[in-house]
N, C-alpha and C positions, 0 to 999 in steps of 0.2 A: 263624961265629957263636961268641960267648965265652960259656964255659958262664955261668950266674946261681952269685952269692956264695951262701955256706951262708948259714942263716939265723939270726937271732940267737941267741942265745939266749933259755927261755921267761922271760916278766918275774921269774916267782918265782925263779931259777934266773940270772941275772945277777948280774953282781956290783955293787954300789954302788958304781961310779967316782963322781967330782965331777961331771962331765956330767953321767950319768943325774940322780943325788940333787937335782942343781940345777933340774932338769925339774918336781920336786915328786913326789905320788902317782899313780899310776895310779888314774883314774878310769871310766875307759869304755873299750872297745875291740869294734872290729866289721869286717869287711872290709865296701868300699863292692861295689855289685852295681849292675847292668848299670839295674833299676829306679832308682835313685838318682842319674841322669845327664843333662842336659838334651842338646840337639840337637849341641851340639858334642862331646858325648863325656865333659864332665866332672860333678864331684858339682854337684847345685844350693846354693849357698850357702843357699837358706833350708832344707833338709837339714841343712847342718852346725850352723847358728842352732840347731837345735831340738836337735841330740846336745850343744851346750855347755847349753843350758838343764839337762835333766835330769844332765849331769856335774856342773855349778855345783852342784845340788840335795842329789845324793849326795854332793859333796865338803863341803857345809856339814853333813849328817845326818850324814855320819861324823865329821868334825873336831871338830864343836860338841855335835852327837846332837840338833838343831834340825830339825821338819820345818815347823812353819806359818811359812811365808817368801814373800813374791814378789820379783820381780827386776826387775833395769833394767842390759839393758848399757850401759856406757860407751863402751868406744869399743874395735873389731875391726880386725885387718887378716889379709888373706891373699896369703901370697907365693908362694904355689904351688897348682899346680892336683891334683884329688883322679882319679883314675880307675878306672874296674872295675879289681877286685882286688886295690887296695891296701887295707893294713890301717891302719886309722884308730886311734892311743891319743891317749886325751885325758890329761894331766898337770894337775893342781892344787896350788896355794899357797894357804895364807893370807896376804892382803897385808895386810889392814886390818879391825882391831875395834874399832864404833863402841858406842853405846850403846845404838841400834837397830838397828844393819845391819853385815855384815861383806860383806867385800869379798874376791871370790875371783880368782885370776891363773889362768886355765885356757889349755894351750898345747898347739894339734894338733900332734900331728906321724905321718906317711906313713913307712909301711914298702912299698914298689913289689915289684912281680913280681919285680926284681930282688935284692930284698932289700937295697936303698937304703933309709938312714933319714933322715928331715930334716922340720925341724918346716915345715911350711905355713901357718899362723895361730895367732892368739893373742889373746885377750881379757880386760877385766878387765870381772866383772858383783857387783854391789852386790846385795845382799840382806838384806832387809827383815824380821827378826822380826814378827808381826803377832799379833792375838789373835783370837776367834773372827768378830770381824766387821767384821775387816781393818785394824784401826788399827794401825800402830806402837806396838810395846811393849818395854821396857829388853831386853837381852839376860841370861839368871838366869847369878847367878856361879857358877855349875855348869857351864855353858857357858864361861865365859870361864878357870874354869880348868882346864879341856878344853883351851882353846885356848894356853894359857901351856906345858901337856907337848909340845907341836907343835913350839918355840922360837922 
């Protein structure tokens, strides 16, 4: 048996290669648990559905500092499976600022028992400025030049 890799380093404490940077911000992170796994052993994708939701959420509050928002993913894929003990970091981008809605790029990726890192999934979900009684509303240019320091 080959011993397991050291393990990475802690995010704050990495260094900003191209790779990581290009991943975007760290938005979430959690090891998945034994609760978290359907009959064959892996995470349940509507699990992961619901940690991009809340990541999308904080990645637009921090980016923008926008919390009345709802959402609509576009469009998911997953290329790898999630299992007890790996530690799940979600990565966020700003892809696209609308007038009402901005558009966030969130990108799993699995760090394994082994200390193997590789992204699993990847999603873009749209979000919706709203006002108190849910209608779409302009995005305030306090926001958008929040989003112009991001690059």
């Amino acid at each position: 048996m080959t011993p397991p890799r050291p393990p990475p380093a802690p995010l704050d404490a990495a260094p900003l290669d191209a790779e990581r940077a290009a991943r975007g911000r760290c938005v979430a992170m959690r090891m998945i648990l034994p609760a978290d796994v359907n009959i064959h052993g892996t995470v349940f994708g509507g699990a992961i559905l619901s940690e991009y939701d809340l990541a999308g959420a904080t990645a637009v509050r921090t980016f923008l500092g926008l919390s009345r928002i709802t959402t609509r993913h576009l469009e998911i894929s997953f290329t790898k499976p999630l299992y007890p003990g790996d530690i799940f970091t979600i990565y966020a981008r700003l892809d696209r600022l609308g007038e009402t809605s901005v558009t966030v790029h969130l990108e799993g990726w699995r760090t394994s028992a082994d200390n193997e890192d590789e992204r699993f999934s990847q999603v873009k979900v749209v979000f919706v400025y709203i006002n108190e009684r849910g209608a779409p509303m302009r995005i305030p240019e306090w926001a958008r030049e929040r989003a112009a320091l991001l690059g």
